[in-house]
LUMVEX-959349 format. One line per field, with one value per atom (N, C-alpha, C): residue number from 1; residue in three letters; chain; atom name; x, z, y. Coordinates in nm, 2 decimals, m for minus. Atoms other than C-alpha are relative to their C-alpha. Layout:
% residues N
resi NUM,... $
resn Ala,... $
chain A,... $
name CA,... $
east X,... $
up Z,... $
north Y,... $
//
This chain:
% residues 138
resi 1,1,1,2,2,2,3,3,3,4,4,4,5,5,5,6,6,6,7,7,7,8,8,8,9,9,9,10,10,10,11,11,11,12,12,12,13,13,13,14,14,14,15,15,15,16,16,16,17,17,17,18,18,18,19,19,19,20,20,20,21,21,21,22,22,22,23,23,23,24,24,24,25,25,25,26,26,26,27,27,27,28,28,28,29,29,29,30,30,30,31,31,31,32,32,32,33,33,33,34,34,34,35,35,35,36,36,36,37,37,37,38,38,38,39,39,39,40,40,40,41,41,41,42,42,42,43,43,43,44,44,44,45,45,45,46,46,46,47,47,47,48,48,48,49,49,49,50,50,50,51,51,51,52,52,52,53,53,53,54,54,54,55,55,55,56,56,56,57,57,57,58,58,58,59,59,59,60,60,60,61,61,61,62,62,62,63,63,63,64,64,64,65,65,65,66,66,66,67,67,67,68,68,68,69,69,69,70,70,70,71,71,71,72,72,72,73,73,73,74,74,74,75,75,75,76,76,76,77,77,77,78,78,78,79,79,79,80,80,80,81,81,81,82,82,82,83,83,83,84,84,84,85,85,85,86,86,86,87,87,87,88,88,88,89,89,89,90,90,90,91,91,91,92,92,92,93,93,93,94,94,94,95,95,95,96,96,96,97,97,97,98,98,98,99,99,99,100,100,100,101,101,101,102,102,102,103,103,103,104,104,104,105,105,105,106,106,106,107,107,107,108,108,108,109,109,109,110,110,110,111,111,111,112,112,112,113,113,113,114,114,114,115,115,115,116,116,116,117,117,117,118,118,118,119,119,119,120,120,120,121,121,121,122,122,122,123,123,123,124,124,124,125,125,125,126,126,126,127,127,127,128,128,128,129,129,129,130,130,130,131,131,131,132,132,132,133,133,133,134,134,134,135,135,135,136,136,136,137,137,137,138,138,138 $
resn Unk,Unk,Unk,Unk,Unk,Unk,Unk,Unk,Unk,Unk,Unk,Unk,Unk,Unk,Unk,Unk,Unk,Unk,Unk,Unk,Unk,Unk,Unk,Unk,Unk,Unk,Unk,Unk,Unk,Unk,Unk,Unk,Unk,Unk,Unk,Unk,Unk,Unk,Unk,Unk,Unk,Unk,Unk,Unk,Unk,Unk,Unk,Unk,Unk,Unk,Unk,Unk,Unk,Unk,Unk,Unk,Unk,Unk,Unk,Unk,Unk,Unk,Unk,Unk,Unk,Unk,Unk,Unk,Unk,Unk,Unk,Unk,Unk,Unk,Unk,Unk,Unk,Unk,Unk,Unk,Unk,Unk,Unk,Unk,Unk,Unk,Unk,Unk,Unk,Unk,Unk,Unk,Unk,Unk,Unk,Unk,Unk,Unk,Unk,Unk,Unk,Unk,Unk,Unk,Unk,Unk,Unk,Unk,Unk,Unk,Unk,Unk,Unk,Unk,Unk,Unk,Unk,Unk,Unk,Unk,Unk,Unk,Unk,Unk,Unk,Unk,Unk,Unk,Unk,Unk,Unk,Unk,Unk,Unk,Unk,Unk,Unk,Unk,Unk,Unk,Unk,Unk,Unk,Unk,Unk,Unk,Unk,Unk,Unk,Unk,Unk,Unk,Unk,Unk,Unk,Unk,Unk,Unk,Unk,Unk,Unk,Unk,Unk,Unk,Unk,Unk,Unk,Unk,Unk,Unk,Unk,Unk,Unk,Unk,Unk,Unk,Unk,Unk,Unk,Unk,Unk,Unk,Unk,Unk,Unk,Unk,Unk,Unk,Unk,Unk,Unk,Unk,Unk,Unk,Unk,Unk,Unk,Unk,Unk,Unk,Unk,Unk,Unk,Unk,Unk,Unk,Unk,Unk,Unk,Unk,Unk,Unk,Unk,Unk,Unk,Unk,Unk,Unk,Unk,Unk,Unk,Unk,Unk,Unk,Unk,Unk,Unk,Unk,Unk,Unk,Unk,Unk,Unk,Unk,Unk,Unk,Unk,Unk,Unk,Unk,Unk,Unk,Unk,Unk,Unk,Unk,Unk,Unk,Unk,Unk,Unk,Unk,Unk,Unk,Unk,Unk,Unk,Unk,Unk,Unk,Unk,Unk,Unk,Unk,Unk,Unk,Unk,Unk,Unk,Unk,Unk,Unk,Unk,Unk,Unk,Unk,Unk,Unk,Unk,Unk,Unk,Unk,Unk,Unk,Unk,Unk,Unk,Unk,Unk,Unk,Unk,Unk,Unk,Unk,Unk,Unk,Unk,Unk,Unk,Unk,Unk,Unk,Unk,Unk,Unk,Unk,Unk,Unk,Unk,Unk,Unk,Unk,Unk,Unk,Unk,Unk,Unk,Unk,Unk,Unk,Unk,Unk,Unk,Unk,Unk,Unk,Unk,Unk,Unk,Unk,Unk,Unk,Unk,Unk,Unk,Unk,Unk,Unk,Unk,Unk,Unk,Unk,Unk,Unk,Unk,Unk,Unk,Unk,Unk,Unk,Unk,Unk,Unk,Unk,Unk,Unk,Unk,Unk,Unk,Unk,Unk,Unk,Unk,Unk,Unk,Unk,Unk,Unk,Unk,Unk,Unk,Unk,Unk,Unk,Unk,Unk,Unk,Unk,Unk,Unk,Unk,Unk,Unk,Unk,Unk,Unk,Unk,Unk,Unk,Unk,Unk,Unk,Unk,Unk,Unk,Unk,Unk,Unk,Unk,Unk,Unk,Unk,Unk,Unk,Unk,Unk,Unk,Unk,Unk,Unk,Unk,Unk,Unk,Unk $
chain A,A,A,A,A,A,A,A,A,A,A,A,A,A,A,A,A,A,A,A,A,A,A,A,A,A,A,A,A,A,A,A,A,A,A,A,A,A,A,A,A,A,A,A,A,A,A,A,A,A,A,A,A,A,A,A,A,A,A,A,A,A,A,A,A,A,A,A,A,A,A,A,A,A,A,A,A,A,A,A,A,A,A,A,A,A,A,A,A,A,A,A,A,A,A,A,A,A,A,A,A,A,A,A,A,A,A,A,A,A,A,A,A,A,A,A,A,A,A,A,A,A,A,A,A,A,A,A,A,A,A,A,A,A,A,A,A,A,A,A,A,A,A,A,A,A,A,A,A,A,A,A,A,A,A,A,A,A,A,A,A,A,A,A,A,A,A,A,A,A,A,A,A,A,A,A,A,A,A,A,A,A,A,A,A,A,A,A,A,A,A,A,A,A,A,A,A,A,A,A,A,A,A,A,A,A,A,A,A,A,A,A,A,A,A,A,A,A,A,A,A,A,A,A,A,A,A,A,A,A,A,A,A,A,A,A,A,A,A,A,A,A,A,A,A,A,A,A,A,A,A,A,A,A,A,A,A,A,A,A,A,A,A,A,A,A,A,A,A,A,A,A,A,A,A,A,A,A,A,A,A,A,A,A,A,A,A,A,A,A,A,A,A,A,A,A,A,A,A,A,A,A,A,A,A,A,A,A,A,A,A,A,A,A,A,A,A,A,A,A,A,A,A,A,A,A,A,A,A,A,A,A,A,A,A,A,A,A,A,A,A,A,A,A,A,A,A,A,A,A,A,A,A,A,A,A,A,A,A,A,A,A,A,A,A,A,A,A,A,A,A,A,A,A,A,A,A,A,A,A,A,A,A,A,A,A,A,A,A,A,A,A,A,A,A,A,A,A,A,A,A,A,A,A,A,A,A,A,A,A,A,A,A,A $
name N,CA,C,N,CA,C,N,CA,C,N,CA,C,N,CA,C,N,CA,C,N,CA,C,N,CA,C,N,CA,C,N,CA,C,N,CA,C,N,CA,C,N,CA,C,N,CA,C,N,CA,C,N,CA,C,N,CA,C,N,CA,C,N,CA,C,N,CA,C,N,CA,C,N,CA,C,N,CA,C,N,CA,C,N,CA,C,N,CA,C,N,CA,C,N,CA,C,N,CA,C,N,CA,C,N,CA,C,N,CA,C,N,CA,C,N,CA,C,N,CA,C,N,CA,C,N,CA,C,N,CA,C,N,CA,C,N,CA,C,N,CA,C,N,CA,C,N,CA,C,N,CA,C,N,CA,C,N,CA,C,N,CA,C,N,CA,C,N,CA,C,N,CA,C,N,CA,C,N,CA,C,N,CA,C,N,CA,C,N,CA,C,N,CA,C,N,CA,C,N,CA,C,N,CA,C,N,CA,C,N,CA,C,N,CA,C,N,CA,C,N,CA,C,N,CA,C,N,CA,C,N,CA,C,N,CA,C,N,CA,C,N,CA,C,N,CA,C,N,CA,C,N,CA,C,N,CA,C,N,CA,C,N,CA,C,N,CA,C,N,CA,C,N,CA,C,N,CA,C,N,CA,C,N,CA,C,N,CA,C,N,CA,C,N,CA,C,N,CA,C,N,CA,C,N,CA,C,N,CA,C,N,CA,C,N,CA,C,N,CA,C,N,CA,C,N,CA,C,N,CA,C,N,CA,C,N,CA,C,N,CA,C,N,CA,C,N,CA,C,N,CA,C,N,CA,C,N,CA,C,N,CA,C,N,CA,C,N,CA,C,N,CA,C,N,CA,C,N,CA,C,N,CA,C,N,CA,C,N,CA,C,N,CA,C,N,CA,C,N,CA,C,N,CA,C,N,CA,C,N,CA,C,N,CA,C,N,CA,C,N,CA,C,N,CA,C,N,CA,C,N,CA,C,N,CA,C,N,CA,C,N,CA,C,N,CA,C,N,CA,C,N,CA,C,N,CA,C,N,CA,C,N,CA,C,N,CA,C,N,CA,C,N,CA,C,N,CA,C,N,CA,C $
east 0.06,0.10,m0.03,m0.02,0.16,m0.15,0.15,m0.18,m0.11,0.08,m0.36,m0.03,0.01,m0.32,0.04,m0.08,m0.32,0.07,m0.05,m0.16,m0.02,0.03,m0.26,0.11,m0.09,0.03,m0.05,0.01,m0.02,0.05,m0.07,0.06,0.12,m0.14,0.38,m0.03,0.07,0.24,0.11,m0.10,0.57,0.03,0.01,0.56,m0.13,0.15,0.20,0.01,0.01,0.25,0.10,m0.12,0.60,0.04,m0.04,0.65,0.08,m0.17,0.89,0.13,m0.15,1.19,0.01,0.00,1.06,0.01,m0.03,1.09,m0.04,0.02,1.14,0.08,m0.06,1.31,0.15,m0.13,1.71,0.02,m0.04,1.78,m0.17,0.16,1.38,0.01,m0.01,1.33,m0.20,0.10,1.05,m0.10,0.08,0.85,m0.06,0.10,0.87,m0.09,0.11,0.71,m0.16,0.09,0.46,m0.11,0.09,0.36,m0.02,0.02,0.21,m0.16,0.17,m0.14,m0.03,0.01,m0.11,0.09,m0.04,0.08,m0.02,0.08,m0.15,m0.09,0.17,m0.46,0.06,m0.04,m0.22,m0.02,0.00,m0.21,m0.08,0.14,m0.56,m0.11,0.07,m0.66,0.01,m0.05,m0.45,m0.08,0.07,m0.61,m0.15,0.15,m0.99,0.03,m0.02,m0.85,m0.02,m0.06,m0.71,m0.09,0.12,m0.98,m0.12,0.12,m1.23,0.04,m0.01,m1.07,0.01,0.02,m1.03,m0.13,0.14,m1.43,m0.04,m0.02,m1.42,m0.03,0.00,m1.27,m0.07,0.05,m1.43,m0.15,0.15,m1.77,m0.03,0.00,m1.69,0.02,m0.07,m1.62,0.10,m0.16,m1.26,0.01,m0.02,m1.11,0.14,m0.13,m0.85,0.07,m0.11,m0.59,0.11,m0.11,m0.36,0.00,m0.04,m0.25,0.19,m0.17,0.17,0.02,m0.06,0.35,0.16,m0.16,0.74,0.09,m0.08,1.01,0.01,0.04,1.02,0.01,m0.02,1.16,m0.07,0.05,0.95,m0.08,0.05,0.83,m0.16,0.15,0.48,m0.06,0.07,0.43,0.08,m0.05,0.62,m0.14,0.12,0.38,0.05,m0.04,0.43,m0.14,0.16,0.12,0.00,0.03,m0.04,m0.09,0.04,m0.09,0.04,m0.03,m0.09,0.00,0.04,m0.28,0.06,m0.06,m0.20,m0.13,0.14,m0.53,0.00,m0.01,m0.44,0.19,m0.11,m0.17,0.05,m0.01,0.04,0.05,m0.03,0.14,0.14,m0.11,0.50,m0.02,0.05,0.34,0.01,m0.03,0.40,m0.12,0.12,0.17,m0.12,0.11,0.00,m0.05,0.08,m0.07,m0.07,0.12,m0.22,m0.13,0.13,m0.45,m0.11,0.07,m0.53,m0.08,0.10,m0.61,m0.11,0.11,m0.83,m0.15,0.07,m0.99,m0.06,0.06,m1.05,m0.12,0.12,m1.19,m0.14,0.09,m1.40,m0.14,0.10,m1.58,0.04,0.03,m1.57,0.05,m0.04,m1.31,0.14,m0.05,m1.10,0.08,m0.14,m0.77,0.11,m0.15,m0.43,0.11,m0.17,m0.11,0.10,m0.13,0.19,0.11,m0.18,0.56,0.02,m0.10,0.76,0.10,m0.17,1.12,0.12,m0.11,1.35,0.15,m0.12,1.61,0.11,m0.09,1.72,m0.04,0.02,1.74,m0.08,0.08,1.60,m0.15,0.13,1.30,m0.06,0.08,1.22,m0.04,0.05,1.22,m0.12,0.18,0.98,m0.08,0.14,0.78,m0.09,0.05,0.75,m0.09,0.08,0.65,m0.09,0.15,0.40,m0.10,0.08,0.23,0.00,0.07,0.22,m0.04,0.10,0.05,m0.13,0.13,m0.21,m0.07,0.11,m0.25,m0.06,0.05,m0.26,m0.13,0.13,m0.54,m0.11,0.08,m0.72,m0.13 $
up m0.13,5.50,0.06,m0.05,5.57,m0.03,0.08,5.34,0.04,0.01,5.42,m0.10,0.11,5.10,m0.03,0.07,4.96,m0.16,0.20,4.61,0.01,0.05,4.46,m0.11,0.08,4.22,m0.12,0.06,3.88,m0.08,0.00,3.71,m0.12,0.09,3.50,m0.20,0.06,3.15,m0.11,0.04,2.99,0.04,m0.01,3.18,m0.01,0.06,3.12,m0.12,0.15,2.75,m0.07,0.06,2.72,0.07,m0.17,3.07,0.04,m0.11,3.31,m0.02,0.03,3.11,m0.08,0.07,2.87,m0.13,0.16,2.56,m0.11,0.12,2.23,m0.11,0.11,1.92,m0.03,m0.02,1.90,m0.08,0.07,1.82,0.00,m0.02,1.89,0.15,m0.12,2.16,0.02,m0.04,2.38,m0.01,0.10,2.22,m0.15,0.12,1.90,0.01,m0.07,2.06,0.06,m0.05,2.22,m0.11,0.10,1.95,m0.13,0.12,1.71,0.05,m0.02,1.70,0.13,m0.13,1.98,0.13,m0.18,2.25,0.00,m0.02,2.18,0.05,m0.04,2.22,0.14,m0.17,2.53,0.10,m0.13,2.71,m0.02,m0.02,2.59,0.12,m0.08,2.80,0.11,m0.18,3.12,0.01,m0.02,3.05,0.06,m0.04,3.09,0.14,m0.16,3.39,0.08,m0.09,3.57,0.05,m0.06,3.50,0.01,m0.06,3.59,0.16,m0.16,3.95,0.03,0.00,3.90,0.04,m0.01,3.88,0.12,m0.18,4.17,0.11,m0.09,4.41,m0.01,0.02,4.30,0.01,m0.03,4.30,0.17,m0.19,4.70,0.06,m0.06,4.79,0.03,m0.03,4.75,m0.08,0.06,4.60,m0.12,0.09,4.29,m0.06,0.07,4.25,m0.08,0.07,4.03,m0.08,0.04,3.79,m0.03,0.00,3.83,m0.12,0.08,3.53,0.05,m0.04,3.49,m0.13,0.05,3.34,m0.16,0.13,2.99,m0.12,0.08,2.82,m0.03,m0.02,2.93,m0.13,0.10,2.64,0.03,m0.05,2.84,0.05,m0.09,3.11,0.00,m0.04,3.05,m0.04,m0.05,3.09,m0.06,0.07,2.82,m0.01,m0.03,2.85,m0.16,0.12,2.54,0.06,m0.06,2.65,0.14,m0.15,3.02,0.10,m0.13,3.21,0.00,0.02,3.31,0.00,0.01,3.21,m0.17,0.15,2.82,0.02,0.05,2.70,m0.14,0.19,2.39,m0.04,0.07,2.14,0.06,m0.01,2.32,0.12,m0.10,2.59,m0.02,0.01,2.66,m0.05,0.06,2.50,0.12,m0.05,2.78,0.09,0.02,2.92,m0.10,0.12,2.61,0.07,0.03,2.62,0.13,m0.11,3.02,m0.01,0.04,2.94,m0.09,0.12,2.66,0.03,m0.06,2.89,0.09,m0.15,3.19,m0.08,0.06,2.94,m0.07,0.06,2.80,0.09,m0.09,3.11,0.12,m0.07,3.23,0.14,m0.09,3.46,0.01,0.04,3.45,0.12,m0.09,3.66,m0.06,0.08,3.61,0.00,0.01,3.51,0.01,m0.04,3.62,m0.02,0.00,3.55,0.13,m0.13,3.82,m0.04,0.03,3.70,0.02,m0.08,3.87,m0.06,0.07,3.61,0.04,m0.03,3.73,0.15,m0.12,4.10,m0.02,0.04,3.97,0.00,0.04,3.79,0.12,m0.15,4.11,0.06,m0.09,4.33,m0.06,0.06,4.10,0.02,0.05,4.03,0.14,m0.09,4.41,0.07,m0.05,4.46,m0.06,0.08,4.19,0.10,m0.10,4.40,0.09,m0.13,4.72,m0.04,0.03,4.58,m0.04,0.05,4.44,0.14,m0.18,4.80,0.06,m0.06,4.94,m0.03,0.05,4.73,m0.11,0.03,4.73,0.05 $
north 0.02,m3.56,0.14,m0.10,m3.21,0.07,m0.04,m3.12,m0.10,0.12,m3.47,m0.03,0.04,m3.57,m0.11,0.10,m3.89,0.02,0.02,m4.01,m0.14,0.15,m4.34,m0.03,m0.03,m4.42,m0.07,0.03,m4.49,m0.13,0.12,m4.84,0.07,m0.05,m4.79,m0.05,0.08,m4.80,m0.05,0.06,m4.89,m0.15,0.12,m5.21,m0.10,0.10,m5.28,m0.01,m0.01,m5.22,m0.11,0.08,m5.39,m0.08,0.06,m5.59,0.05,m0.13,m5.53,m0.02,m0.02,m5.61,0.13,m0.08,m5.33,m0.06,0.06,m5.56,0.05,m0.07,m5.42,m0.07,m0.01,m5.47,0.01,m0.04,m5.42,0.12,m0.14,m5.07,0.06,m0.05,m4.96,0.04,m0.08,m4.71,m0.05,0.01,m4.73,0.06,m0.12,m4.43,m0.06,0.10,m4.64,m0.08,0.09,m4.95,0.12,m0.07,m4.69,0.09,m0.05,m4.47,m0.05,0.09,m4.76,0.01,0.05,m4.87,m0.06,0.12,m5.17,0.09,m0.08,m4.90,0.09,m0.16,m4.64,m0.04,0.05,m4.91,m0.03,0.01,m5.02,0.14,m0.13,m4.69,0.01,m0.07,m4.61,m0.10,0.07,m4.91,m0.01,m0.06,m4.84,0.08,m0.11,m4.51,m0.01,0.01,m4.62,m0.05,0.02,m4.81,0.08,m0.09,m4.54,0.12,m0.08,m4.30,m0.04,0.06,m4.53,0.03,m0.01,m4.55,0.17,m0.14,m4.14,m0.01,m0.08,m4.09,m0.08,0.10,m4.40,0.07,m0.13,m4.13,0.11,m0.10,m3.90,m0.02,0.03,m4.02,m0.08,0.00,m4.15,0.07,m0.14,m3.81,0.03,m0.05,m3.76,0.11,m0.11,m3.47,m0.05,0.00,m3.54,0.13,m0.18,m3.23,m0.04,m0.07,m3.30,m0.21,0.11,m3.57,m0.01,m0.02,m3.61,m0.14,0.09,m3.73,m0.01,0.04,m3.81,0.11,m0.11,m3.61,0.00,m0.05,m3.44,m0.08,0.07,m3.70,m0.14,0.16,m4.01,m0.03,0.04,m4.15,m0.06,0.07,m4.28,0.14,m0.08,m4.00,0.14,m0.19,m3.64,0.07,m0.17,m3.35,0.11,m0.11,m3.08,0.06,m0.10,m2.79,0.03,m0.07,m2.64,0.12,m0.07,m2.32,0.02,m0.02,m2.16,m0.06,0.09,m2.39,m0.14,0.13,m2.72,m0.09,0.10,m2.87,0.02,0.05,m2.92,m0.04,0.02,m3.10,m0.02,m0.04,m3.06,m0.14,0.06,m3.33,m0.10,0.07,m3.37,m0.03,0.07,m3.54,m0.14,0.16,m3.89,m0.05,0.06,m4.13,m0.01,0.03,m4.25,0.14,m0.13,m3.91,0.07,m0.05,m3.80,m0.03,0.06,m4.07,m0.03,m0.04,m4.02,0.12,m0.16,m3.64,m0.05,0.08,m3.79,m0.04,0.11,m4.06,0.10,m0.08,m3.79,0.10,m0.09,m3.53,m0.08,0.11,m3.81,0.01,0.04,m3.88,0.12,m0.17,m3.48,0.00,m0.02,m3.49,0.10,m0.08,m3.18,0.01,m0.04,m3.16,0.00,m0.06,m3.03,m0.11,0.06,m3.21,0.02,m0.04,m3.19,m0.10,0.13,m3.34,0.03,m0.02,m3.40,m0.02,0.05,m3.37,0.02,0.01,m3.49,m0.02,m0.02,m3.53,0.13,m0.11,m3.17,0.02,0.00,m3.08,0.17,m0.19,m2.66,m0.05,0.06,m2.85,m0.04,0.04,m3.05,0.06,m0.10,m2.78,0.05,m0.11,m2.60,m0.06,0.09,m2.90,m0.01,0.03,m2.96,0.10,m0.16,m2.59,m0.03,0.04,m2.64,m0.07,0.12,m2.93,0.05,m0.08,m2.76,0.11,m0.11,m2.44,m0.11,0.07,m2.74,m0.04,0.06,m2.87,0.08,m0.10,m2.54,0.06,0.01,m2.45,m0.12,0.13,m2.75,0.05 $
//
């Protein structure tokens, strides 16, 4: 509020992919389920979603600053950079972040990524700093 910023929250793509019990396999992590053919084509298809409503706002004159993922380990949404900026992501990125970076660069929409991880209260701080330097220079 402090920025006038909204946030639209992303759908959770671990429960679109697997529902909302997370159903898997016994002894199969949710990364396995994810990184296969059918929950790669799953997140690739949240993905077109998501950045369909991305170019949405953006084509009704909003401003999109930032895409926030979840912490390092998420198997769908951690945010690992390749390189300095936070507008490439590397391989140890959650699935469906890949395949959003993918989707946005697809249809030429270039904004930065960000984890938010809250697993550590250090990380948070930073991450939150991170995000208000994004608002500030918006």
């Amino acid at each position: 509020m402090k920025y006038h910023v909204g946030m639209v929250q992303i759908p959770c793509p671990e429960m679109i992919c697997l529902g909302f019990g997370r159903k898997r396999k016994p002894g199969q992590s949710i990364l396995d389920v994810l990184d296969t053919d059918s929950g790669r084509r799953c997140c690739a298809d949240l993905a077109g979603i998501v950045g369909g409503r991305v170019k949405e706002y953006i084509d009704s004159g909003n401003k999109v600053v930032a895409v926030l993922g979840g912490n390092p380990e998420s198997p769908g949404c951690a945010v690992h950079y390749n390189g300095a900026t936070r507008r490439k992501l590397s391989g140890q990125s959650g699935i469906f972040m890949q395949a959003l970076f993918q989707e946005l660069s697809r249809i030429q929409i270039d904004v930065p990524f960000l984890g938010i991880r809250d697993c550590r209260s250090d990380w948070f701080v930073s991450d939150l700093q991170s995000l208000e330097l994004i608002f500030r220079n918006r």
